[in-house]
C-alpha positions as CSV (number, residue, x, y, z in Angstrom):
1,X,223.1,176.6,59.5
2,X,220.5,178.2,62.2
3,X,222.4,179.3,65.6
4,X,220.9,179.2,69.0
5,X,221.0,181.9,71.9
6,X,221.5,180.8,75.4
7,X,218.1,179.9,75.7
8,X,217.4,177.7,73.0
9,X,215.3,180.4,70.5
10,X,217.0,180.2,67.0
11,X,218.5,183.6,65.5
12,X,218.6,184.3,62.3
13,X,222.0,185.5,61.0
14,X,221.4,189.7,59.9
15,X,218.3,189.6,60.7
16,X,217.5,190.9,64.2
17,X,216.7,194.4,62.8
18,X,213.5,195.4,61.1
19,X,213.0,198.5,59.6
20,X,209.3,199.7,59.2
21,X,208.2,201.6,56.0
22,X,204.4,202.1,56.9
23,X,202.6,203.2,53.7
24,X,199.8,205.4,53.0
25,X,199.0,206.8,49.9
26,X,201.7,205.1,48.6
27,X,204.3,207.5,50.3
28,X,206.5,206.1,53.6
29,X,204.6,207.3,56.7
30,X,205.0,207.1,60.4
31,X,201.9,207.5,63.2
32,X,202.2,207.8,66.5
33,X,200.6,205.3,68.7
34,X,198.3,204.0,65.5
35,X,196.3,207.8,64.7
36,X,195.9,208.2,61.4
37,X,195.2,211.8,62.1
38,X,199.4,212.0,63.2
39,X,200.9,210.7,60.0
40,X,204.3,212.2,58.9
41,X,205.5,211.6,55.5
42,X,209.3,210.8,55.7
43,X,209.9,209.6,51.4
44,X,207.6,210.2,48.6
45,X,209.3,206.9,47.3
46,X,209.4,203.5,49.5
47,X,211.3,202.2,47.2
48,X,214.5,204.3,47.7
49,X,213.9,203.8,51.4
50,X,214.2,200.3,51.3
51,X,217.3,200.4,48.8
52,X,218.8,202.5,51.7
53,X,217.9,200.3,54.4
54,X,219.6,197.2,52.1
55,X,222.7,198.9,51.3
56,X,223.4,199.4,55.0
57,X,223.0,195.5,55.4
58,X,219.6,195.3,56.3
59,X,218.4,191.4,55.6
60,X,214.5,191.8,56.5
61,X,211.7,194.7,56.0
62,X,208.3,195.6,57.4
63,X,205.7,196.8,55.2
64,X,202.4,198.0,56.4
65,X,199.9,198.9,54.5
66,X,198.4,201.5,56.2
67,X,195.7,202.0,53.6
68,X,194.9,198.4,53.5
69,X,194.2,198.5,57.2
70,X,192.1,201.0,57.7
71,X,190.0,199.9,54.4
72,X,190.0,196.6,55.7
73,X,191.6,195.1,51.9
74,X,195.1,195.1,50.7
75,X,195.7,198.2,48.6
76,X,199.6,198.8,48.1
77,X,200.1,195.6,46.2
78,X,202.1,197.7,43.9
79,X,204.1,199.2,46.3
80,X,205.2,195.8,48.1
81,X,206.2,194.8,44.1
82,X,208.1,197.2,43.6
83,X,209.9,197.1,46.5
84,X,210.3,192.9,46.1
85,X,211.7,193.6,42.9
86,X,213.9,196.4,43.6
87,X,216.0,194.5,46.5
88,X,216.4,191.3,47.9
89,X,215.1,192.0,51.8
90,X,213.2,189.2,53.4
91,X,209.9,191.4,53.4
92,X,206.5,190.6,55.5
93,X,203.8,192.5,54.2
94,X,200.6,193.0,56.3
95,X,197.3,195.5,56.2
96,X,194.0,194.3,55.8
97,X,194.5,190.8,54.8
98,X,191.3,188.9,55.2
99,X,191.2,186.2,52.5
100,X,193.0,183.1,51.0
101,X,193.4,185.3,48.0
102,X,195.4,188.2,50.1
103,X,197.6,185.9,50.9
104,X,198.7,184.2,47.9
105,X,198.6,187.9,46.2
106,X,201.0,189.1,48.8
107,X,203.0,186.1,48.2
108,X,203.5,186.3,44.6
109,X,204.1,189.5,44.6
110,X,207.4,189.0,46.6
111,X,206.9,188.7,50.5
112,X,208.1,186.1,52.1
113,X,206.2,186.5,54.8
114,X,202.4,187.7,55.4
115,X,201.3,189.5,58.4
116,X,198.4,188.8,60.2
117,X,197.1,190.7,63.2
118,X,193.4,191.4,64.4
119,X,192.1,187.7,62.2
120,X,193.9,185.9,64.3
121,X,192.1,187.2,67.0
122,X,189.1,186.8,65.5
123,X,189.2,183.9,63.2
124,X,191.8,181.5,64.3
125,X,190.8,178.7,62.9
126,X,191.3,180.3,59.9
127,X,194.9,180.9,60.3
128,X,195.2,177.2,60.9
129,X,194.0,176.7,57.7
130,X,196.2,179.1,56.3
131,X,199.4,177.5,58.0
132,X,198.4,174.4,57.1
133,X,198.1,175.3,53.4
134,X,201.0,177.7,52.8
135,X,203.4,177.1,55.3
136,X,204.0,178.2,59.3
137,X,207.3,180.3,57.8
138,X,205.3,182.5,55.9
139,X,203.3,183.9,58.2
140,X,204.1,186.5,61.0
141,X,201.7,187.2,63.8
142,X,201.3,190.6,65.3
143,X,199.8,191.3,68.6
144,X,199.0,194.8,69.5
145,X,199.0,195.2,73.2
146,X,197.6,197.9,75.7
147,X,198.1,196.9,79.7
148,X,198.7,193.2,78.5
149,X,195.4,193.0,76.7
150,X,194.9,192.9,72.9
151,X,193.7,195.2,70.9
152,X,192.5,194.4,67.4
153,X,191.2,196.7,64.5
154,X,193.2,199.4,64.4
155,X,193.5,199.2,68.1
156,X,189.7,200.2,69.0
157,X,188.9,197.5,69.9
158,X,189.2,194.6,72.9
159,X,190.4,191.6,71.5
160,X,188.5,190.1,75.0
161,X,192.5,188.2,75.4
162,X,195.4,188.7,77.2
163,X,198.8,188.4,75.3
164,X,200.2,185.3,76.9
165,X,197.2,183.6,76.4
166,X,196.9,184.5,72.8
167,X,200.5,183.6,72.2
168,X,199.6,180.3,73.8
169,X,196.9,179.9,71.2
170,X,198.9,181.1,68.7
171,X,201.7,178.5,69.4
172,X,198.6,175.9,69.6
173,X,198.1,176.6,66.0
174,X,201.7,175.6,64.3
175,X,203.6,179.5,64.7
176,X,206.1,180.8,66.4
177,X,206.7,183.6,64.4
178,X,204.8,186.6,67.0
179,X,205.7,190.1,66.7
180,X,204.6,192.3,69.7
181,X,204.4,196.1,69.9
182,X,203.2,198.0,73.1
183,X,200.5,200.5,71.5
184,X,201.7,202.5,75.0
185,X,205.1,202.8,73.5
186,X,204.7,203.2,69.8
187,X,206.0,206.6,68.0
188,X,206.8,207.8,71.2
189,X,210.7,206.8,71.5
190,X,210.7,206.5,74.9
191,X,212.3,203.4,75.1
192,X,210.5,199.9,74.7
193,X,208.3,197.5,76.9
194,X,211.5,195.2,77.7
195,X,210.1,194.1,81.1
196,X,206.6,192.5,78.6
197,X,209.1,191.0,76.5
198,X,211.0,189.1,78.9
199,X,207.8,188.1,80.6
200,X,206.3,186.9,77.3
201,X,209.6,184.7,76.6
202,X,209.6,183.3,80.6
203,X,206.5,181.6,80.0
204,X,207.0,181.0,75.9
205,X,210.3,180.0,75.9
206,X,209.9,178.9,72.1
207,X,208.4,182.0,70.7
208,X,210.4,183.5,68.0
209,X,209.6,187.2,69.4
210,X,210.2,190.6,67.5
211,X,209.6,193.4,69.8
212,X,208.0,196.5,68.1
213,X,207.5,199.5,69.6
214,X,209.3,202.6,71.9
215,X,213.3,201.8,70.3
216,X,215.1,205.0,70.7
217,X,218.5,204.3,70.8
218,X,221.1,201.4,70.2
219,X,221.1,200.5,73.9
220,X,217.4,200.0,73.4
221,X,218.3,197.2,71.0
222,X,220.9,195.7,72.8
223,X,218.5,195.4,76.1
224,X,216.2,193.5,73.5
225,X,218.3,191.3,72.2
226,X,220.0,190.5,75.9
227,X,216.3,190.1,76.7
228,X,215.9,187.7,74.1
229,X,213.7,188.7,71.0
230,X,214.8,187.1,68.2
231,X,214.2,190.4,66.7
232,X,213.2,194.1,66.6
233,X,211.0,196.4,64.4
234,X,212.1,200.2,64.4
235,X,210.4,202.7,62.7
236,X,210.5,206.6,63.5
237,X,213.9,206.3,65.5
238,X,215.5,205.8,62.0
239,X,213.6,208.1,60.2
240,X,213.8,211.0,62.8
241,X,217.6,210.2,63.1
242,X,217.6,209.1,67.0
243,X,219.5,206.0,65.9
244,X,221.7,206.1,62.7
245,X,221.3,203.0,60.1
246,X,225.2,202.8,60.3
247,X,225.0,201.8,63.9
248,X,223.1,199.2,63.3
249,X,226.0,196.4,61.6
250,X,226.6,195.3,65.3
251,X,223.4,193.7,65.6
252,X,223.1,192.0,62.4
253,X,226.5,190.0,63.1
C-alpha cells in the first residue's frame, strides 16, 4: 500500500535512495559537473557494483549511459541486461534515447523505468506520445539545471526554460516522475541545492522529486527528505567513501 508524507507526495517504501553507476566504456564512472575529460573509473564491472548496492538493501538504481549520451544512441544495452538479470533493483536507464525503439529496447531489457532528459526539452510532444503508449510509470524525467535555467545536451546548451516552468509542462503532459540535479553541485560534494528543491515542491506540490546532485553526507539526505523529495540520487559520495552504504538502511525504512 503507497504511504503519504505530510504533504500529500507518495513515498515509496526503500526506495528514497538512488545510487548512480554512470557507464562509459562499459566500466562504472563518475564526472564531475558533466566533463567527460574528468572521468574516474571506480569498478571494471557494474555488475558487482550493483550486487553491492542490493545486498545493502538498495530497492532502485540509476544507470547512465554515458556513451550513449555523448553519441546521441543507446550503447550499453548489454550492460543494463546484465545488470537487470543479475539483481532485482528497480533500474531507470537513460543516455541518448531518442526513438520509440530506445524505449521499448530499454524496456525489455529489464528497466523499469526510461530516462529522458534533453527530448523533453526539445520534443515534448513526443514524450506525450510515449506516456501515452507505454505508460507515465515508466518514464523518469531529468532536468539539468544551472541558475534555475535548463540545460540540455550534455549541458552545452540553453534549453531557452526555466525549471518550474518546465516542470509545469512536464506535469501538463501525464508525469510526475522529475529528477533534478544542480549541474553547480554535481561531483563536487559540497552539499546539495536543498533551497531549489523546496522551491520546486512549493509551487509543484504533486511532483514526485528525486534530488541529484552535491549529497555528501547522511545529513545531506535527511535535509532532502525533511525537504520533501520523494527521493535522492548519489553518486561519487558512495564511491569515494564520504557516505558509507551501511548508513544508508535509515532512509529506506
Amino acid at each position: 500500500m503507497a504511504t503519504f508524507n505530510s504533504d500529500g507526495l507518495q513515498e515509496r517504501s526503500g526506495e528514497f535512495i538512488v545510487p548512480a553507476i554512470d557507464i562509459m566504456e562499459g566500466k562504472c564512472v563518475r564526472l564531475t559537473k558533466g566533463d567527460y575529460a574528468t572521468s574516474k573509473i571506480y569498478s571494471d564491472d557494474p555488475v558487482e557494483v550493483a550486487k553491492r548496492f542490493e545486498a545493502a538493501g538498495i530497492k532502485r538504481l540509476h544507470i547512465v549511459d554515458l556513451d550513449g549520451a555523448r553519441k546521441g544512441q543507446v550503447i550499453n544495452f548489454e550492460v543494463l541486461e546484465k545488470v537487470a538479470s543479475s539483481t532485482s533493483l528497480k533500474i531507470d536507464f537513460g543516455g541518448g534515447v531518442k526513438k520509440i525503439v530506445d524505449v521499448k529496447q530499454i524496456l525489455d531489457a529489464g528497466a523499469a523505468m526510461v530516462t529522458i532528459g534533453s527530448l523533453a526539452v526539445k520534443e515534448p510532444l513526443l514524450i506525450e506520445e510515449w506516456l501515452m503508449e507505454f505508460g507515465a510509470d515508466k518514464f523518469f524525467i531529468g532536468a539539468d539545471v544551472l541558475e534555475e535555467k535548463v540545460k540540455i545536451s550534455g549541458w552545452l546548451e540553453d534549453g531557452g526554460v526555466n525549471i518550474f516552468d518546465f516542470i509545469g509542462k512536464i506535469i501538463s503532459l501525464g508525469t510526475t516522475n522529475i529528477f533534478c540535479t544542480d549541474i553547480a553541485k554535481d561531483g563536487v560534494l559540497q552539499g546539495p541545492s536543498t533551497d531549489l528543491y523546496k522551491a520546486i515542491l512549493m509551487q509543484h506540490p504533486e511532483t514526485n522529486l528525486v534530488a541529484s546532485g552535491g549529497v555528501s553526507s547522511t545529513k545531506d539526505i535527511q535535509d532532502l527528505k525533511d525537504a520533501g523529495c520523494s527521493g535522492v540520487i548519489i553518486g561519487k559520495a558512495l564511491y569515494e567513501g564520504n557516505i558509507r552504504i551501511e548508513d544508508l538502511s535509515i532512509f529506506n525504512s
